[in-house]
N, C-alpha and C positions, 0 to 999 in steps of 0.2 A: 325054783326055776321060773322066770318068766313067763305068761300066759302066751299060750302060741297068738302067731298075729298071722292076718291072713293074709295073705301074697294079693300083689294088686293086679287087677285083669292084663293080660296081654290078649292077643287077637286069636289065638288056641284056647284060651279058658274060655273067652266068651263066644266062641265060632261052638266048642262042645257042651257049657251049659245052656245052647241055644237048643241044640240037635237032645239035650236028655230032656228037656220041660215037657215033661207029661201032661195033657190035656190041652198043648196049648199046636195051632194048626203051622203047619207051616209057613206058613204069610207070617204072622206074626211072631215065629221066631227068628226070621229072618228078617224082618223091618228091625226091631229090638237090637237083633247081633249087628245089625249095619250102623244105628245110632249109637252103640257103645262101640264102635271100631271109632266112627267122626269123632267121638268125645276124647278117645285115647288119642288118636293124633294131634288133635287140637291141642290138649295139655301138652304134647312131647313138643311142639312148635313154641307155644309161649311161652315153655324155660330155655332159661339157657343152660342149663344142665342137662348132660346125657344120662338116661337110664338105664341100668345092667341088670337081670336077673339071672342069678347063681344057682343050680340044680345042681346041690353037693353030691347026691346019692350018685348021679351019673357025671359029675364032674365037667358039665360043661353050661357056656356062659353064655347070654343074650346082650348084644350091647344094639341100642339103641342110634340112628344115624346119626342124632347129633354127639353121642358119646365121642362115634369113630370119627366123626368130621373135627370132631375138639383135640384127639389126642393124635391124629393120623394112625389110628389101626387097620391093619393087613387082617386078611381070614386067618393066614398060620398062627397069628399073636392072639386069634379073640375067641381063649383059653385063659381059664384062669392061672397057668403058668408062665403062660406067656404074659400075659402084663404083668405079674408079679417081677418077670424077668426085666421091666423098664423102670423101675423100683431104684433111685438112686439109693447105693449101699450103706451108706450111713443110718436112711432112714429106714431101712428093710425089715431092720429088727422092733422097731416101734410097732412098725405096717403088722408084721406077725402077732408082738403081742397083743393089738389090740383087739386083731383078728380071732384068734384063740380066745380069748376072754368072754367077746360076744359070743362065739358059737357053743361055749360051753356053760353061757349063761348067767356069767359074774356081769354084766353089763346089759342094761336095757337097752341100749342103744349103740350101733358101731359106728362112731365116728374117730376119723384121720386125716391129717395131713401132712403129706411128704412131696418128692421130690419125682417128678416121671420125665423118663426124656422122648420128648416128641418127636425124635428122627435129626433133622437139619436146624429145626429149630433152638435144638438145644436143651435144656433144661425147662420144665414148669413146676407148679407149685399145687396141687391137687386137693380139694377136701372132696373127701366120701363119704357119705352118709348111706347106712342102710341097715336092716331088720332082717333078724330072721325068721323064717316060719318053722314051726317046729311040729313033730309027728304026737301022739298019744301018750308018748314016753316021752316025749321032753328033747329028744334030740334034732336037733338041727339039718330040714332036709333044704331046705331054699334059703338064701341071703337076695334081698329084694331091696334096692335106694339109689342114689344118684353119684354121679360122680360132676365135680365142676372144676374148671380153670379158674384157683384164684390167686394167682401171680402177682398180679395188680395190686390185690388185698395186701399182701405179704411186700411188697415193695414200699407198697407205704406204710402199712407198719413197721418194718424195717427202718425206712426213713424219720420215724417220728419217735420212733426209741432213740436213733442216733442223736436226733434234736433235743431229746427229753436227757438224753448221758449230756452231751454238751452244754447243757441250759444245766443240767445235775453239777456238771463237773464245773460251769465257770461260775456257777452262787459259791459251791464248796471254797473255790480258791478266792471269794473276796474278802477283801478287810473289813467289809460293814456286815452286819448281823443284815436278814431280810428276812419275809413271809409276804405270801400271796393271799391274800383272801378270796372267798367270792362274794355276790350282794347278798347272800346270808349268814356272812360271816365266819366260814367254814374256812378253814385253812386248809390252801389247796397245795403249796409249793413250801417250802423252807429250807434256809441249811444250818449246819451244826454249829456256826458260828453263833447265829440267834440265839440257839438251845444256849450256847453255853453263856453268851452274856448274861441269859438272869436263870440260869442254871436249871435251866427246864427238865423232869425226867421223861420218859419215852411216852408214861401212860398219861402224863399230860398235854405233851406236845408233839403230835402225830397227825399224820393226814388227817383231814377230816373233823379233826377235833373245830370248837369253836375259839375265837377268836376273844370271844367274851369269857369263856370258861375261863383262859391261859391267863385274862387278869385279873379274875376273882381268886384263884391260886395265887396270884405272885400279892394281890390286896391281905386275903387269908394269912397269909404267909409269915408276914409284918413288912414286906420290901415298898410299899406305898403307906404312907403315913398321913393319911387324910381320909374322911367317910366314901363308904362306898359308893354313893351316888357321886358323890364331886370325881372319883377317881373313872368313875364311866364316862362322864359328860365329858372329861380332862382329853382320855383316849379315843373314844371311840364314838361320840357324839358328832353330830353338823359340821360342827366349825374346825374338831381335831380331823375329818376325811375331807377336805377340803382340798385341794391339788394342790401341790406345790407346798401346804403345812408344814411348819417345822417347829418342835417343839424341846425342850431338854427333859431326859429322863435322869434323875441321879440312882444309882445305886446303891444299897447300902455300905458296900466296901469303898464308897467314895469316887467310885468310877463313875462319868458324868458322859452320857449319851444323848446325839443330838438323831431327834427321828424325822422324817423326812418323807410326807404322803405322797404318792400318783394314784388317781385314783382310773379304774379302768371303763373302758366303753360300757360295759355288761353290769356296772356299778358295784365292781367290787375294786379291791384295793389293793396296794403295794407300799409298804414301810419297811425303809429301810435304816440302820442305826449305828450310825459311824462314833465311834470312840471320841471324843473329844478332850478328855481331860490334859491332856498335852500341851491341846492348842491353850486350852482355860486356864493353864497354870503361866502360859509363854504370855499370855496375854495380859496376866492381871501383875505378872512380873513387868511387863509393858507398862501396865495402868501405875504401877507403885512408880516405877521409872521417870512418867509422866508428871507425878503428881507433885516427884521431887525436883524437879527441874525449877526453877524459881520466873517461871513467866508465864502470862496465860499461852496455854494451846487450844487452839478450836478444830475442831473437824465438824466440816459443813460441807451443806449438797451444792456441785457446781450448777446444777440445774435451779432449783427452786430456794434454795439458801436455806434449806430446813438444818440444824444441827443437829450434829448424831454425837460429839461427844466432848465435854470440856474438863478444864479437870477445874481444881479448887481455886485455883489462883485465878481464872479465868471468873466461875463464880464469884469471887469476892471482889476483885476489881472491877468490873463489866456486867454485873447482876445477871451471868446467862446460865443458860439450865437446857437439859433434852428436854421437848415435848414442851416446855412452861406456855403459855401463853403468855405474848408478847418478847420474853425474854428466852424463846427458843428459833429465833432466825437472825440469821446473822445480819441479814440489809438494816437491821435496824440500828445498829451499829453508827453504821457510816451520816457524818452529818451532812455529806453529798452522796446518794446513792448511784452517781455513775462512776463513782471510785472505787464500788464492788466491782462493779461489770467492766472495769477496765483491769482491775488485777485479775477475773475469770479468764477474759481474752486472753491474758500474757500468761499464765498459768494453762490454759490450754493449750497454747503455742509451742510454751517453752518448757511445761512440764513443772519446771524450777523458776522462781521469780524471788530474788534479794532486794534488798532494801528501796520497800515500795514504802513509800513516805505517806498517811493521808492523814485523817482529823475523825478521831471517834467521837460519841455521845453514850457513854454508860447509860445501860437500858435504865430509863425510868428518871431521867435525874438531866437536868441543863446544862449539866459540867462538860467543857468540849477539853480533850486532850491530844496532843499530839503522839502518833506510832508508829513504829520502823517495825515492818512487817517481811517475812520469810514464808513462803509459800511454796508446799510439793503437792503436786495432783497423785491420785491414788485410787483404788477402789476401795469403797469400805463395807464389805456385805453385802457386796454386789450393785453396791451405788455409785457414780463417780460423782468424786468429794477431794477434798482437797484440806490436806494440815495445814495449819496459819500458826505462827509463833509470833507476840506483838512484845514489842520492849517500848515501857512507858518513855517517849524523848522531849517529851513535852519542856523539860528544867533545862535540856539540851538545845531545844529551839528556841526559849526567855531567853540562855545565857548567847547563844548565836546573833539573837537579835540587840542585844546588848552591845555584847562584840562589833556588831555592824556599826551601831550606832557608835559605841568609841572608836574604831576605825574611820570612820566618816570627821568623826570630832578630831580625830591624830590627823587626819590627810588634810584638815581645814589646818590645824595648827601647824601643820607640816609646811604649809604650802605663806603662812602666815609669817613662820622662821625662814623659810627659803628667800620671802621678800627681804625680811628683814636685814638675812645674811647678806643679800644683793646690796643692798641698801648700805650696810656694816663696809662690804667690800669694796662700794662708790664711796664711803666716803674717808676708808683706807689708803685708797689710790690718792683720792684730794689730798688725803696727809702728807700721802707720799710725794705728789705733787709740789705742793706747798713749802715740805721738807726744802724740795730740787730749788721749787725758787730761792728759798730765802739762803740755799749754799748758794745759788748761783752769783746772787746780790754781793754774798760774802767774798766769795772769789774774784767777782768782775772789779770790787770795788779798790781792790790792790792797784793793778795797773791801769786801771782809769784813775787813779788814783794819783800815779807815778806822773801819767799824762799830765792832766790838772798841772800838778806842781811843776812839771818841767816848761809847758806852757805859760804858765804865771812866770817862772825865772825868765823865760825869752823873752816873754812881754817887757819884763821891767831890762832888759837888754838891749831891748830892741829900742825903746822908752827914753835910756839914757843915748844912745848912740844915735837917735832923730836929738835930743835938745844939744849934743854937741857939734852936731852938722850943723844946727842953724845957728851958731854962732860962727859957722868958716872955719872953725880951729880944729876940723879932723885930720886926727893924725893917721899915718900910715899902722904905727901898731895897734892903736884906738878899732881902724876897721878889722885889721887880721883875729886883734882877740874875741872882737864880735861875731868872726866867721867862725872861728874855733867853737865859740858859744854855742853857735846856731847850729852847726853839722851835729855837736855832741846831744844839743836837744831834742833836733829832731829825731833824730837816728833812736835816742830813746824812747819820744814818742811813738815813731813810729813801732816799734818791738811791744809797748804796751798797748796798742791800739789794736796791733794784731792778735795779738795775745788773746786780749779779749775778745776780740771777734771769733777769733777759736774754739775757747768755752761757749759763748753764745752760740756757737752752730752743735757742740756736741751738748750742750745742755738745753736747746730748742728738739734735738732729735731725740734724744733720750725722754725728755718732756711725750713730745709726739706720740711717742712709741708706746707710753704709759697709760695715755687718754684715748687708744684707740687701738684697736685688733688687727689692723693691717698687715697683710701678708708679702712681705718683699725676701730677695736678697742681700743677705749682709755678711763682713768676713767675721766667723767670731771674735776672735783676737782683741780685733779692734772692736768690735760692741760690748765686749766685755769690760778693758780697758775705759769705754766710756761712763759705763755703768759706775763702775768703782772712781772713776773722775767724779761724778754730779756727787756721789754719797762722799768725796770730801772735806765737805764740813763739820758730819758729823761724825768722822774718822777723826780729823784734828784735832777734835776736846777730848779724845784719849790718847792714850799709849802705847796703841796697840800697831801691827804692822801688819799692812795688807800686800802680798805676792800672786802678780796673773802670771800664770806658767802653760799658759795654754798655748797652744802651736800658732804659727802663722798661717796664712793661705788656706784656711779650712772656711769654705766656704757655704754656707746653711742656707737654703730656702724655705725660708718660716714665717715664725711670727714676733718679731726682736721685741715688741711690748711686752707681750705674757712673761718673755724670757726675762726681761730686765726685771719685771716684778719678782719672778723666783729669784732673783740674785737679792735684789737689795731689799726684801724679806726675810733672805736669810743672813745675808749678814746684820740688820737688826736685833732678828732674834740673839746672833753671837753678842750684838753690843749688848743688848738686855738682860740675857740670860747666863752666857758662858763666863763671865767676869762678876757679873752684876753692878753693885754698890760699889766695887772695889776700882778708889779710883786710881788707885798706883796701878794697877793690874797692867803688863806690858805682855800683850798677847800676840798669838800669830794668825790671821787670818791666810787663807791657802785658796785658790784657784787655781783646779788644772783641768786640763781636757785634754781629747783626744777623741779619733773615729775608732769605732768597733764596728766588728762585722760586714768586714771586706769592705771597709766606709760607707755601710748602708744607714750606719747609728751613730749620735754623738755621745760621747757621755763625758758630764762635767762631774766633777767631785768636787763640793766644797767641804774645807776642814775645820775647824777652830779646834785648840791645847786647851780650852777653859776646861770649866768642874767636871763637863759632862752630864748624861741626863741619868736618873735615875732607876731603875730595872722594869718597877714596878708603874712609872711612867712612861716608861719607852713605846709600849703599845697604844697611846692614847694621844701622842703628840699630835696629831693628823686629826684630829674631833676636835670639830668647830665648836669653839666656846671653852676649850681646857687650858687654864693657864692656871702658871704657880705664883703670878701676881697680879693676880685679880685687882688686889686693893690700891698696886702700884702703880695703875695706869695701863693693864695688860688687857687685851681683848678676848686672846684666845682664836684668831682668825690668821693670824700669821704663817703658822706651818698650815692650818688649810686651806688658805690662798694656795699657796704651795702644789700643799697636793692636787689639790682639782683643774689648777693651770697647767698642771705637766701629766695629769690624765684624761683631761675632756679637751685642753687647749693645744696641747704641743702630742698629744697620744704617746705617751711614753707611760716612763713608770719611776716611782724615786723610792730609794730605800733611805734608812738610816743604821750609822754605828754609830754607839756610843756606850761606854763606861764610867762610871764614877772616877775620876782623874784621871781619864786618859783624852779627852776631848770626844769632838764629837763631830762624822762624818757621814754626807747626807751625797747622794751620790744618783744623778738624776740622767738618763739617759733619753733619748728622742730619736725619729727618727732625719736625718739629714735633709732627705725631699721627703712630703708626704705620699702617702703611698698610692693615689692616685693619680701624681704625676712620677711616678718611680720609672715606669715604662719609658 
């Protein structure tokens, strides 16, 4: 049992060992008792705990003012039954055992806390401390200590367990391992995930434990395979508690962890240790991906152009590397470096940038190439960077510039044929021209012809009948047959003189009309009719037979030159081609017309029965310069006269049919007025 302890003065003990002090006068035990009355006050004022003393034998209790001002006790209550009776009931039974225990001596000391309710207040939170004194025997006659309000204590503990469960329970539910240290390396926090990533047992990795211990275990172990000083300095040295550190740990099972320092105000630390192998396998499945792709790829910083990653094809064409000096930024590259910062711009803008065209210079080397460059922005390891994928175009830009260059040389020679064709086609027309005169000459020369000689007969008529007058002997029938003479010759002069003058005006107009683009009025009928008049002579020296079957009174406002050239080009070509050589050949030349399209369009169709044209030249008749008698005196510009007068001159369009022995029909439509005078 316990040594008895001696109960503390109250103002009875020291008021009656003032009154028993033997020897000593009354003054002086009353100075004495008044100085230990101030000293007990004193002390009951500077706690904030109230003091109770318990007189078991008689069962009753002393509470102190501040006791009763702390819990609001009444006199009926300041009983030790009565406060026991404010005892919230849960905690009642603790309050007894603990009580019982001291008083019977298994405890040096009684301390409790529970639950008391204070009236209106409600509820409080109580510790009591107190000693008992004990008799000669050991038994328990006085319990003597304090009681105190600490509500406050218990609210905030309460609240800092709740924080410590919550801070317990959200490491427990994370996916990365973590530990808390402190600045002596003491593990202060962990959760079970950590344990289990490098399989820590309990009596190695516990509160408290070191921080260093846990990886001379997992070194011991064989899980680090390096000396133990490098595997300290690795972890747990300067440069690995650095804030924000990150470093990989591999596991033996091949599981690969990335650790991750904060380090704290009070200089201790936090690592924590997210699984990465997933990401390291998606990435290097990435890197293989890359590395197959057949072009360089760069990843480079949009900021400062440092490169973080190339693959091989990059290396080998473009000498670039991570970190290389010289051959680890990408500006060096560009043989104008504001063609970096202008693909950054547009890549910042636009995120996405296609076929950006510029001029590299392989690191190291004077060789300039040309590349067609694809750019995405991206973060990479928390840097903004940006993939570049380059396709050498360099053989692409030679052969473009090549290209130019023979396009430049086709459009010179283009422009050098187009004269020429001009040329070809002035002096077509001259032929054609010339043709007209020399039928005209032929034609005119008949009934000038007739004239002449009817003329010369009058003369020598007129000749004889002056020498017969001057001799007196005209006779009556002498002048009548002279008259007869003279009416029959003139009358034929005059028929031939007209005649001619007839041809002269339509072979002066058809003429006209060939040497000039002039836009008038004409009926076709009759300019058609005239057409195939002036081509008379060269119709006579065969056997062939021309029909105009085209209507009367159809009236065109055009251009009667271009037209006549489409006419008497194609029937050339019929004399040329459709018969050939063959000089017996008695063919049918065919004109016919008509208006289509509510008489908005004329369309003429010309025919010829000759050979026909060939399948395999049918598509090509129209291309200046194709003929099939070249050697014959053939230009090749006859059907595309043709074409480009009835598509640029008259805005129409012309087709053709034709078969191997069925002839061959070319069928040329236009419109009547042009269409800006349609209105």
């Amino acid at each position: 049992m316990p040594e008895a302890i001696r109960a503390p003065d109250t103002p009875a003990r020291v008021l009656a060992r003032a009154a028993a002090s033997e020897g000593e006068s009354k003054a002086a035990a009353s100075e004495e008792a008044g100085r230990s009355l101030e000293r007990y006050q004193l002390a009951l004022r500077s706690t904030n705990d109230g003091i109770y003393d318990w007189d078991i034998p008689n069962n009753c209790i002393f509470f102190s003012e501040r006791a009763s001002e702390i819990f609001g006790l009444v006199d009926d209550e300041m009983t030790p039954d009565g406060w026991a009776r404010r005892i919230h009931d849960e905690d009642y039974p603790a309050y007894r055992d603990a009580h019982v225990r001291h008083l019977r001596g298994d405890t040096e000391r009684f301390v409790c806390e529970y639950r008391f309710c204070t009236g209106d207040d409600g509820w409080r939170w109580v510790r009591q401390h107190g000693i008992a004194l004990r008799d000669a025997e050991g038994r328990a006659i006085r319990l003597t200590g304090s009681v105190g309000d600490c509500t406050e204590v218990k609210e905030a503990e309460a609240r800092v367990e709740q924080e410590r469960a919550v801070l317990s329970a959200t490491l427990e539910h994370m996916e990365q391992g973590i530990f808390m240290a402190d600045a002596h390396g003491r593990l202060m926090a962990f959760n079970h995930r950590y344990q289990r990533m490098f399989s820590l047992p309990d009596s190695v990795c516990h509160t408290g434990a070191g921080v260093e211990d846990i990886l001379r275990h997992l070194h011991d172990r064989g899980d680090v395979d390096a000396p133990w000083s490098e595997v300290k300095e690795r972890f747990l040295g300067a440069t690995a508690r650095v804030d924000g550190r990150t470093h990989e740990v591999r596991r033996p099972d091949g599981t690969i962890l990335e650790a991750r320092t904060t380090t704290l105000p009070d200089g201790g630390f936090i690592r924590t240790f997210t699984d990465v192998s997933e990401r390291r396998r998606q990435e290097q499945a990435i890197t293989e991906i890359l590395e197959a792709i057949p072009l360089p790829i760069i990843v480079s910083s949009t900021i400062d152009s440092a490169i973080y990653y190339v693959n091989s094809h990059s290396q080998d064409t473009y000498n670039l590397c991570v970190g290389c000096e010289g051959g680890g930024n990408a500006l060096s590259l560009y043989v104008d470096p504001e063609d970096r910062r202008r693909l950054v711009d547009k890549v910042r803008k636009h995120k996405v940038v296609d076929g950006f065209e510029v001029e590299w210079r392989p690191i190291g080397t004077d060789r300039r190439m040309w590349v067609l460059l694809s750019a995405h922005a991206f973060t990479y390891q928390g840097h903004d960077a940006m993939l570049v994928t380059a396709a050498d175009i360099t053989e692409r830009k030679r052969m473009a510039a090549e290209l130019q260059r023979a396009k430049d040389e086709a459009e010179r020679a283009l422009a050098d044929l187009q004269a020429t064709q001009a040329s070809l086609i002035e002096a077509e027309k001259m032929a054609s021209l010339g043709g007209l005169v020399a039928g005209v000459a032929h034609e005119i020369n008949t009934p000038v012809g007739i004239a002449v000689t009817t003329a010369t007969f009058l003369q020598e008529k007129t000749v004889a009948l002056k020498t017969v007058f001057e001799t007196g002997k005209v006779k009556r029938s002498d002048f009548e047959s002279y008259l007869g003479s003279a009416m029959q010759s003139t009358e034929l002069m005059l028929t031939s003189t007209q005649r001619a003058a007839n041809l002269i005006q339509s072979f002066k107009q058809v003429a006209v009309d060939q040497t000039s683009d002039e836009r008038r009025r004409f009926d076709l009928r009759t300019y058609v009719d005239e057409v195939l008049l002036s081509l008379g002579p060269k119709l006579k020296r065969t056997r062939h037979t021309v029909l105009c079957e085209v209507p009367a009174d159809i009236e065109v406002d055009g251009w009667p030159g271009p037209l006549s050239q489409v006419i008497t080009n194609l029937v050339m070509n019929s004399i040329i081609h459709a018969w050939g050589d063959d000089a017996d050949a008695a063919g049918t030349i065919r004109v016919e017309g008509g208006l289509i399209d509510d008489g908005a369009r004329v369309e003429l169709r010309y025919s010829d029965d000759g050979r026909g044209i060939p399948p395999d030249h049918l598509s090509r008749i129209f291309e200046p310069f194709f003929t099939t008698r070249r050697g014959s005196g053939g230009s090749g510009l006859g059907l595309n006269i043709v074409f480009n007068i009835v598509r640029q001159t008259l805005k129409g369009t012309v087709d053709v049919d034709s078969a191997p022995g069925r002839g061959t029909t070319f069928t040329v439509r236009f419109p009547r007025v042009p269409e800006t005078d349609a209105a």
